[in-house]
Wavefront OBJ file of the C-alpha trace (Angstrom):
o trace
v -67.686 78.826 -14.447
v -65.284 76.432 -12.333
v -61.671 75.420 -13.807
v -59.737 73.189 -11.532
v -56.098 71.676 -12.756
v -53.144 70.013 -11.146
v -50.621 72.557 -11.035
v -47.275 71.633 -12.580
v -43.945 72.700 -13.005
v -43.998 73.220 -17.053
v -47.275 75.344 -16.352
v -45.161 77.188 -13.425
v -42.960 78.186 -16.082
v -44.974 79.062 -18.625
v -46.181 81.476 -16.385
v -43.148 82.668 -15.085
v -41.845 83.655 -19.155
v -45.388 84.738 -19.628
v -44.929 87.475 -16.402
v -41.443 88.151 -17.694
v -42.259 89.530 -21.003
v -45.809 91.068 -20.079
v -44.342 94.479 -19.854
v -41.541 96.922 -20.687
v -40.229 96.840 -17.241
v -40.105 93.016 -16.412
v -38.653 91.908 -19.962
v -35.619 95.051 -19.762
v -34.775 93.682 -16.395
v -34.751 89.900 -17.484
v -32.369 91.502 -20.220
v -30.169 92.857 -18.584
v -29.681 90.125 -16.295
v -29.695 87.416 -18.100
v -28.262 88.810 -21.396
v -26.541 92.165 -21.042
v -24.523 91.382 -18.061
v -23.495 87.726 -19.430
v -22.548 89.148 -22.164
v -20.493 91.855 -20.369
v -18.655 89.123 -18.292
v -17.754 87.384 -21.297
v -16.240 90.338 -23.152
v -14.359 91.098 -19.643
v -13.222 87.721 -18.763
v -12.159 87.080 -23.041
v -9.794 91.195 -22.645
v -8.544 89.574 -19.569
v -7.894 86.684 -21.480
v -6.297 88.534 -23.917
v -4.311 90.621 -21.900
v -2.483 87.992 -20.021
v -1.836 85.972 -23.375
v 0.311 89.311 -24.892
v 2.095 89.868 -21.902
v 0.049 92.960 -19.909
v 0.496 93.653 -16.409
v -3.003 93.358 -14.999
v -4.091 94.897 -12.288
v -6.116 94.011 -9.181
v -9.196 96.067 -9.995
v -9.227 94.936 -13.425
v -8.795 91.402 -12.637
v -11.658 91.868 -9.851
v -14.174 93.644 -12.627
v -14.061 90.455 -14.901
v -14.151 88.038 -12.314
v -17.237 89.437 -10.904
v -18.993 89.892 -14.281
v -17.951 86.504 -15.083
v -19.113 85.162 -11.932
v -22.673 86.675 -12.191
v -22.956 85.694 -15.333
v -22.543 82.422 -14.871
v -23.828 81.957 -11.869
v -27.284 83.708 -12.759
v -27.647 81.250 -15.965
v -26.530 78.187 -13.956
v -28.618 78.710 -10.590
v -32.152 80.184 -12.504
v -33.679 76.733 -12.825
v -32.483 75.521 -9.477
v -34.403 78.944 -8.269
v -37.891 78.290 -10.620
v -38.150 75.088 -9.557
v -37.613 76.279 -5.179
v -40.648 78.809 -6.317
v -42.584 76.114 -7.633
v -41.958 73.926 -4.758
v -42.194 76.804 -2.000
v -45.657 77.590 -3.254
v -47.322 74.565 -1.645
v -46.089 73.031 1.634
v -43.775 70.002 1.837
v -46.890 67.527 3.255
v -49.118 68.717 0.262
v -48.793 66.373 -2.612
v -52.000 66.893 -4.386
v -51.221 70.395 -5.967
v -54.711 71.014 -7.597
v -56.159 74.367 -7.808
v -59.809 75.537 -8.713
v -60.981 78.561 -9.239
v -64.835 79.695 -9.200
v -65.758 82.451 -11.802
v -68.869 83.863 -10.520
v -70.274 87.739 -11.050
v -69.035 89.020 -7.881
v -65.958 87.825 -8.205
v -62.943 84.898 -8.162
v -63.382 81.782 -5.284
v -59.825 80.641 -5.073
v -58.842 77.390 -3.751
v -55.538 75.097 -3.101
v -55.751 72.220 -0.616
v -53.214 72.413 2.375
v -52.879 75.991 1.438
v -56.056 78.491 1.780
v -59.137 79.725 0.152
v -60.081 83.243 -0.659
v -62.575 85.136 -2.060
v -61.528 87.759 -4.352
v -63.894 90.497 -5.413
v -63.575 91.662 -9.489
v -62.576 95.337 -8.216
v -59.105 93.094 -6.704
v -58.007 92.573 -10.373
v -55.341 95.610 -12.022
v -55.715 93.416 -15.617
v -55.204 90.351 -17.013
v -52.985 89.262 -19.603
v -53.783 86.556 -22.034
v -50.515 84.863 -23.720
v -50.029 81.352 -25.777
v -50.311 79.393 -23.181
v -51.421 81.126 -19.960
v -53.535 83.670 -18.981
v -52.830 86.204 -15.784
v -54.623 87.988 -13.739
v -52.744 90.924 -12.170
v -54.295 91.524 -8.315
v -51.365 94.557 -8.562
v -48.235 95.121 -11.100
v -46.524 91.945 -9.673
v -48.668 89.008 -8.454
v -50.921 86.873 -10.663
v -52.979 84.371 -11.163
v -51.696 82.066 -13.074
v -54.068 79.927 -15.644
v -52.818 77.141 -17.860
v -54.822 77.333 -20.982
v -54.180 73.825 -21.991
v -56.320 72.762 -19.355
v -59.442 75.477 -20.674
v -62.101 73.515 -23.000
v -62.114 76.289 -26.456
v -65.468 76.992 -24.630
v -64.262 77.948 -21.857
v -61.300 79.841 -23.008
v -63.824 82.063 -24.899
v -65.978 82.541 -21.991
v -63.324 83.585 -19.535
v -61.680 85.958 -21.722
v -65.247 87.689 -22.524
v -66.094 87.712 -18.698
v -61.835 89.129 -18.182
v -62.632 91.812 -20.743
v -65.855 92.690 -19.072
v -64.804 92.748 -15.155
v -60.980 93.491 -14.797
v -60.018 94.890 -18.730
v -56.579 94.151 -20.410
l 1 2 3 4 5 6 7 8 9 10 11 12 13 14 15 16 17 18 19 20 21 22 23 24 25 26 27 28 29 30 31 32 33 34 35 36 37 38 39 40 41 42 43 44 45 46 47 48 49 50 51 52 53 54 55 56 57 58 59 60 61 62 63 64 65 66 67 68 69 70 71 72 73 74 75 76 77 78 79 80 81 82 83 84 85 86 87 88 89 90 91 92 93 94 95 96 97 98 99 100 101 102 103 104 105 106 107 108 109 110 111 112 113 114 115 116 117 118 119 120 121 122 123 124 125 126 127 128 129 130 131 132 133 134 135 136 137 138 139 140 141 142 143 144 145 146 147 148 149 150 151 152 153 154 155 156 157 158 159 160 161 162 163 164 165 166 167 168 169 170 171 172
């Protein structure tokens, strides 16, 4: 079987929330970066708040605590898209505008290919597991990297058939 797409950016992310909550580990660390901690610097910049309304002495370390929550807070909510998007853009180089991948399903294993980037060949015993969501699947080659396919660009056929061939070389 042979899927080829133009890769885009809302596909990019889909993959990148799909990856994020595909396991214990990767969602508790997109917590508690992106909602603990603002959450903290909120509470420590509102006492600080506070504090200086009623009239408390604050001191330095205090005043450095909910600055630096605040500041990592913010600036982890305000600079995450600018960051997606480098990831996105980093993946191909600047002179490649066509950004279409195909992939080759065959029974020995995955033909990869992205023009102005590479080719490989990857054999089925490469795969960890594979992760079917909504809207993308991925295929772990270890706990981090994956491939990354949209499924809006997968006929209901062809969906079908890649999951049953998933299930029978790599296993969720």
């Amino acid at each position: 079987m042979t899927i080829s797409w133009e890769s885009t950016y809302e596909q990019f992310k889909a993959g990148v929330r799909a990856r994020i909550w595909a396991s214990p580990e990767t969602s508790l660390r997109f917590a508690f970066n992106f909602i603990f901690i603002p959450i903290l610097g909120v509470i420590g910049l509102s006492v600080l708040l506070v504090d200086i309304y009623v009239g408390r002495k604050i001191g330095v370390a205090e005043l450095m605590i909910a600055f630096a929550l605040a500041g990592w807070a913010i600036g982890n909510w305000v600079s995450r898209p600018r960051r997606l998007r480098k990831l996105f853009e980093n993946a191909w180089p600047p002179n490649v505008t066509e950004r279409r991948t195909t992939l080759i399903f065959s029974e020995e294993g995955v033909y990869v290919e992205c023009p102005g980037v590479g080719k490989s060949q990857l054999e089925w015993n490469a795969f960890s597991r594979f992760v079917p969501s909504r809207k993308v699947i991925l295929i772990y080659l270890s706990k981090a990297p994956a491939v990354i396919i949209p499924r809006e660009i997968l006929t209901k056929d062809q969906d079908a058939e890649l999951i049953q061939l998933l299930e029978t070389k790599v296993g969720r």
